[in-house]
Structures are given as structure tokens and as C-alpha cells.
KOLMARRO-205479 format. One record per residue (C-alpha): y, z, x; residue in one letter. Coordinates in steps of 0.1 Angstrom, whole numbers, plus 5000, padded with zeros to 4 digits. Example, Ala and Ser with C-alpha at 12.3 -4.5 7.8 and 13.67 -1.06 7.14 Angstrom:
<pts>
495550785123A;498950715137S;
</pts>
This chain:
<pts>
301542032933X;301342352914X;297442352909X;297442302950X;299642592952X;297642792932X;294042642951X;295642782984X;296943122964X;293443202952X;292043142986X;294243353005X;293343602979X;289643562980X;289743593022X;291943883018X;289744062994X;286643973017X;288544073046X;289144443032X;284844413029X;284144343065X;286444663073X;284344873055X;286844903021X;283944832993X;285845002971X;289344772976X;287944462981X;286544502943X;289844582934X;291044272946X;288744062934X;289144242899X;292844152911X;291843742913X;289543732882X;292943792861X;294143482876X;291243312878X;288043422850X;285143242864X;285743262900X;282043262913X;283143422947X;284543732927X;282243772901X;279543732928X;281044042944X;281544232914X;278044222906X;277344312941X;279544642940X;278044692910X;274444682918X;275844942946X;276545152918X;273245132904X;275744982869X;273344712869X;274444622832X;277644552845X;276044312879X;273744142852X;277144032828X;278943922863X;276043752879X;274943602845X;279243482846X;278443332884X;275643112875X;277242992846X;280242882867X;278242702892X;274942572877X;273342422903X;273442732926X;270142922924X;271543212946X;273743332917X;270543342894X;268743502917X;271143782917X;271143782879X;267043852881X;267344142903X;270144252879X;267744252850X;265344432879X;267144692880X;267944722845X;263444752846X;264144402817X;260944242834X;260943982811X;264643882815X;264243892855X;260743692854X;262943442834X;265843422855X;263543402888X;261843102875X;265342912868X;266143032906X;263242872916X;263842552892X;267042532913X;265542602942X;262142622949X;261642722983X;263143042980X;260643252993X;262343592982X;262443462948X;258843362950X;258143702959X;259943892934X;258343682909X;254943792919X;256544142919X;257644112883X;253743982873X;252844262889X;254844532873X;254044322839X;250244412838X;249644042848X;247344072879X;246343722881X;249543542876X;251143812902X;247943692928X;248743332915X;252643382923X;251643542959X;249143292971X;251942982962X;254943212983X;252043303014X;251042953014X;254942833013X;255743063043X;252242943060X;253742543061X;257742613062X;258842953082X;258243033119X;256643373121X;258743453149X;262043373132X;261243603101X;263243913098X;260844243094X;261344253055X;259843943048X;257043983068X;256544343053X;256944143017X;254643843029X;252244113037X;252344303007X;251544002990X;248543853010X;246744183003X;247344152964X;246043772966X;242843932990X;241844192967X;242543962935X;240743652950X;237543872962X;236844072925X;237143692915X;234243632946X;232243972930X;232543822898X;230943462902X;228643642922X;227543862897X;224943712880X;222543572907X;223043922926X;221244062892X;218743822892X;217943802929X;219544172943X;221944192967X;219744112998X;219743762982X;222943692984X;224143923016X;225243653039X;227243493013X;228943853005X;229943843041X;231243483038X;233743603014X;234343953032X;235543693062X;237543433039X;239643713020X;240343883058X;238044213049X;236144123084X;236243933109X;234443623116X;233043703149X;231543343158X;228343333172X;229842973193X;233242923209X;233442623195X;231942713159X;235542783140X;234942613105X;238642583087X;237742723051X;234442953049X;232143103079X;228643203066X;227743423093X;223843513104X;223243133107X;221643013139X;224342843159X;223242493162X;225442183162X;222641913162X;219541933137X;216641703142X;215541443120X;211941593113X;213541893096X;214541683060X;211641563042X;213841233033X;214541063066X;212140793069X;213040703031X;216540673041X;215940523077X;213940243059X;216440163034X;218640093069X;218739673062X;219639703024X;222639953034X;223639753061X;223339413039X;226039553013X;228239643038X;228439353051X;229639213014X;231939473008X;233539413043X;233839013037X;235339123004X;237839343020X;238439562992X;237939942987X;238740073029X;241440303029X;242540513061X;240640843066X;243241023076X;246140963048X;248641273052X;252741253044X;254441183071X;256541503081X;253641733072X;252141963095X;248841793089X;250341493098X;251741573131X;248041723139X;246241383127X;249341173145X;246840983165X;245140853138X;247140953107X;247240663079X;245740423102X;243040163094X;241540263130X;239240513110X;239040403076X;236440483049X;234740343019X;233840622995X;231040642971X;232141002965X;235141172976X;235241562971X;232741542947X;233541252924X;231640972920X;233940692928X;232440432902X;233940112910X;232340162948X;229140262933X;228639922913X;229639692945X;226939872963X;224039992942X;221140022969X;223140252982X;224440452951X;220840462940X;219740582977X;222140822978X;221340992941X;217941012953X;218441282983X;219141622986X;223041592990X;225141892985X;226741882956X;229542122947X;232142072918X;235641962937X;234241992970X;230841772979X;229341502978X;231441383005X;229540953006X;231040683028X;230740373047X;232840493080X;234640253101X;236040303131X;237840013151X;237139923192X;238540113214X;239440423189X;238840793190X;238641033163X;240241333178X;238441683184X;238641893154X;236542143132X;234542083098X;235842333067X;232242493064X;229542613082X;226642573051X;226242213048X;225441913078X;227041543080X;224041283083X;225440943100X;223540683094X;224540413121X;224640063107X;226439883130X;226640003166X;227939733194X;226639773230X;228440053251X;229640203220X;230340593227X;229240833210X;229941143189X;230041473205X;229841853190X;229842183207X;230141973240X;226941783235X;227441403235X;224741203216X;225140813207X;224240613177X;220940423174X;221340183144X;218740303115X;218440643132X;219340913116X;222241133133X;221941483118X;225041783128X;227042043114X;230541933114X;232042293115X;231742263152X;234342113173X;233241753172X;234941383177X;234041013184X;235040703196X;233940363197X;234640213234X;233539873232X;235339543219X;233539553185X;233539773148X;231040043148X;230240143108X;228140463099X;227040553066X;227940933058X;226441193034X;226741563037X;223541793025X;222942143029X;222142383057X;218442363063X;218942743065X;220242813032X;217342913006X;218242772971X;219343062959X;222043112988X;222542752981X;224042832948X;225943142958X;227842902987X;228442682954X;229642942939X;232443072965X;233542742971X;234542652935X;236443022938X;238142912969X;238842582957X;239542632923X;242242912937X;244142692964X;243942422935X;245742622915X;248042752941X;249542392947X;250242382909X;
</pts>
């Protein structure tokens, strides 16, 4: 009975002490709660105040010993912490506030001021890359969680300040693995690539020369706008066209096996990327069997198919580490539709080799141009257009894909595109932790 008594005492305390606050009375509302930590030592509502008054007062010595008090009385509570980091802020004890934001974000990692303040602190510490680092993971947070029209001003001010660090960071990291091919080759070389980078790290904009051109990582500009490339451009067609029944033969085993076919389109459910893909996400409607998946050779695949592994080694596919090869068997089920959407780059094309086409099929369209499969006919077109396909009729249609490069990319502009995407990807990589 008496600890009740003295529950409801120290509450009627705390709401009057709050109470003189919200009338404007900072000054007696920290007396009171001075009053209630005499009864009370580790109350987290006072000492959370105190700190607060205290910070007010610029005595941030005296906010760091109450806050450091408040998160020691509830532990799992990362505001408290919080308020301890930007006591030690204050204090200018980077190191003790770059230590206390990341047990705030231990207890709570989506709090996007801590994140920010943490790439604050890197920044005042001399640490330009882990400050860029720290940025990129809080813009990227904000970019999948908050509502741009529900942000108050500050943030968005803050969210700003720190996409600029992250641009200026990520492009002397572009001028850097540039460096060396634009002293062996000039600038000229390499100019279109320049401006790739100019346009991913938002120093210009992308101007696209097609309204239906909008590739979702990297524009390289100055290329002619085509989404369909013909067949007599790559030296390599015929060999592959004629390789057509050997393909087609060990797809055939690896579908009777029925091992290895996984759905395209495999995003958490609840994601952003997830309601986009909904019409397809995680089903077997569109499903793949790789021989390379963002670069890496997928072994097991290769040996159940080596015609195929062995054709595949002996063309010019683009091959960038972590992004390309991208090599698959691609299934798509009757009566399905792979939904419009846009390729991540402009400097490669998608080659579908059609093995299995049924009667009445459909087709796949890009920029608004609708062309159909032929089986053993090369279909050659630059997925960062807006593209889809379906299959209409009552039977599986199965393509071979491979990406290779941009007809219109010299070899050494070929390596420069390498180059920026290992930077870009290598970045985001790292960003995701």
C-alpha cells in the first residue's frame, strides 16, 4: 500500500513539475524536479529534464552527468542516450558523443537524427569518408522509411546537408578511379563517362534524349537513343544463333530435373520494392536459372549446362566486378506479364535468345516498339528503356539472357563505365552495411 501511495505521490509530482513547464516556468519546474530526485534518485523523467534545463544553460557537464543518470535508469531507451551524445556535443568530447550515438542507434536504429549527428561527429573528427559513409546509410534510410511531405523543415535542411557531403565525397571517389585512364587516354577519352558521374552524384541533370529512356542507377549521356540493336552489328551472332539446339537441349534437362529456377523477382514482403514488383513479386510466373548473377559465376548451374557455360565464356559479355555478367535461362509461365519498368544502365544491351516460343506468344516491347520472339534468333535491346513482356498463349516461353556492352562504347570508355560502376556499387554496398 505505501509503495502505491508513493507511485501516485511521485506522479502527481512529476505532472505538477511538467505542468509549471508548459506555463512557461523553466526555471520552477527544475526546481521541482530537483524537488522529486530527493525522493526518488533515478527518476528518468527528472533527470531527463534536468539535463534538458541544463543544456539550456549551456552547463552541458551537468546535462551529460544527468542524461548519462537517465539512460542508466532505463536501458533500453535510446532517447535518453541520445541526449547524453549531444551532451558530450556540446561539451566538443567528439569521441564520447560518437560513442554514445552509436549505443542510440544500437537501441534504436532508425533514428534518423542520430544517424545524422553521427555523420556530423565523423565530420568534425577529420574522418571524411566515414562522415560520407554515415550520410549515405541516414539519406538512404529516409529515402525507404519517411514521407517527404511529413518531414519537419530541420530534417530536410539536415537530410540535405548531408546528401551534398555524400555527392562531393562519392564524386572525388569517381575522379579518383578515373584518374589513371584520363592520363593515359586525356580527358576527351573519357568525357561521356565524366558526365555519367556528373549526373549520378546530382551535379547535372540527366536531360534524356527519350521519354522513355530513364535508366535507375547511371545515364551515360551522348549515346544515340536506340532501344533495339540489330543482330548484324555483333560479330558473334551466327556462333551463338547456331549453338540454338545445344542450348535448347540442356534446358530441356535442367527443366525435367526441376532444380536450380528460383523467382525473378524475390523482394521482402512489406518493402517498397515489393509493392512495385506486387504483380509478380516471389512468383514462379517469371523465374530464372542463372549461370551468373551480378557477376558471379554460379558454378553448380555452370556444370549442369556446359554448352552453354562454354558458349557463354566465349562472347563479348560485360563483365563488371559485383554488377555483370547478368546469364540466365528465363521462364516466363502462359498467360503472364512482366510489368513495364526501366533497366539500371544505359552502357550495356540484354541479348534474348528465344528457345522455346509457343504460337501466339507475345512479345517484348521497349520504348513502345513491340517485337516478338523467333526461336534461334537473336533479340538484341537496351533494357534502360521502358520495356515489358508477356507470354499470351497456353504454353512456357524460355529465353536465354546475357548482357554485353553498348556497341557505342570504345574499349576504353568500356573500362571507365567499369570503373564507375564498381564506385557506385561498391558505395551503396557499403552503405547497407
Amino acid at each position: 500500500m505505501t509503495e502505491n501511495i508513493d507511485a501516485a505521490a511521485l506522479a502527481a509530482r512529476e505532472q505538477a513539475a511538467l505542468a509549471r513547464y508548459q506555463a512557461g516556468d523553466l526555471s520552477g519546474a527544475a526546481d521541482a524536479f530537483r524537488a522529486l530526485l530527493t525522493l526518488s534518485p533515478e527518476h528518468p523523467t527528472a533527470l531527463e529534464f534536468l539535463g534538458f534545463e541544463a543544456s539550456q544553460r549551456a552547463d552541458y557537464a551537468a546535462a551529460v552527468d544527468y542524461y548519462r543518470r537517465a539512460s542508466s535508469a532505463v536501458p533500453t531507451d535510446a532517447s535518453h542516450v541520445f541526449n547524453l551524445a549531444m551532451g558530450h556535443y556540446g561539451l566538443n568530447d567528439l569521441p564520447a558523443a560518437l560513442a554514445a550515438l552509436e549505443q542510440t542507434l544500437e537501441r534504436d536504429p532508425r533514428l534518423i537524427e542520430a544517424q545524422l549527428y553521427r555523420g556530423t561527429v565523423l565530420e568534425r573528427m577529420q574522418r571524411p569518408a566515414d562522415a560520407a559513409l554515415a550520410f549515405l546509410r541516414a539519406v538512404r534510410f529516409a529515402e525507404a522509411n519517411l514521407d517527404p511531405q511529413q518531414m519537419p523543415p530541420d530534417l530536410k535542411r539536415y537530410l540535405n546537408h548531408a546528401l551534398g557531403v555524400v555527392r562531393a565525397h562519392l564524386d572525388a571517389e569517381i575522379d579518383r578511379s578515373l584518374a589513371d585512364l584520363v592520363a593515359a587516354h586525356g580527358a576527351d577519352a573519357v568525357s561521356r563517362l565524366r558526365k555519367a558521374g556528373d549526373i549520378f552524384v546530382g551535379k547535372r541533370p540527366p536531360d534524356f534524349a527519350h521519354p522513355k529512356w530513364r535508366p535507375g542507377l547511371m545515364y551515360v549521356p551522348d549515346l544515340p537513343p536506340k532501344a533495339f540493336y540489330e543482330r548484324a552489328d555483333f560479330d558473334w551472332v551466327s556462333r551463338v544463333e547456331a549453338a540454338t539446339e545445344m542450348v535448347r537441349a540442356e534446358l530441356m534437362n535442367v527443366m525435367t530435373e526441376g532444380r536450380g529456377f528460383a523467382p525473378y523477382v524475390n523482394h521482402p514482403e512489406g518493402t517498397r520494392e515489393a509493392q512495385i514488383w506486387k504483380s509478380i513479386n516471389q512468383s514462379y510466373d517469371w523465374s530464372t536459372f542463372h549461370f551468373y548473377r551480378h557477376g558471379e559465376r554460379i558454378e553448380e548451374n555452370c556444370a549442369r549446362c556446359p554448352g552453354t557455360a562454354a558458349l557463354l565464356e566465349s562472347i563479348d559479355i560485360m563483365r563488371v566486378p559485383g554488377y555483370g555478367p547478368e546469364a540466365m535461362f528465363s521462364v516466363l509461365k502462359p498467360h503472364s506479364r512482366i510489368p513495364p519498368h526501366y533497366g539500371t544502365v544505359n552502357g550495356r544491351l540484354i541479348v534474348h535468345l528465344p528457345l522455346i516460343v509457343p504460337e501466339n506468344c507475345g512479345a517484348l516491347k521497349a520504348a513502345g516498339e513491340a517485337r516478338g520472339w523467333e526461336e534461334g534468333k537473336l533479340m538484341i535491346f537496351d533494357d534502360s528503356f521502358e520495356h515489358e513482356a508477356w507470354n499470351d498463349s497456353d504454353q512456357t516461353r524460355v529465353v536465354l539472357i546475357f548482357d554485353t556492352w553498348n556497341p557505342n562504347l570504345d574499349p576504353v570508355e568500356r573500362q571507365a563505365f567499369s570503373r564507375l560502376l564498381e564506385t557506385a556499387q561498391s558505395y551503396e554496398r557499403a552503405a547497407l552495411g
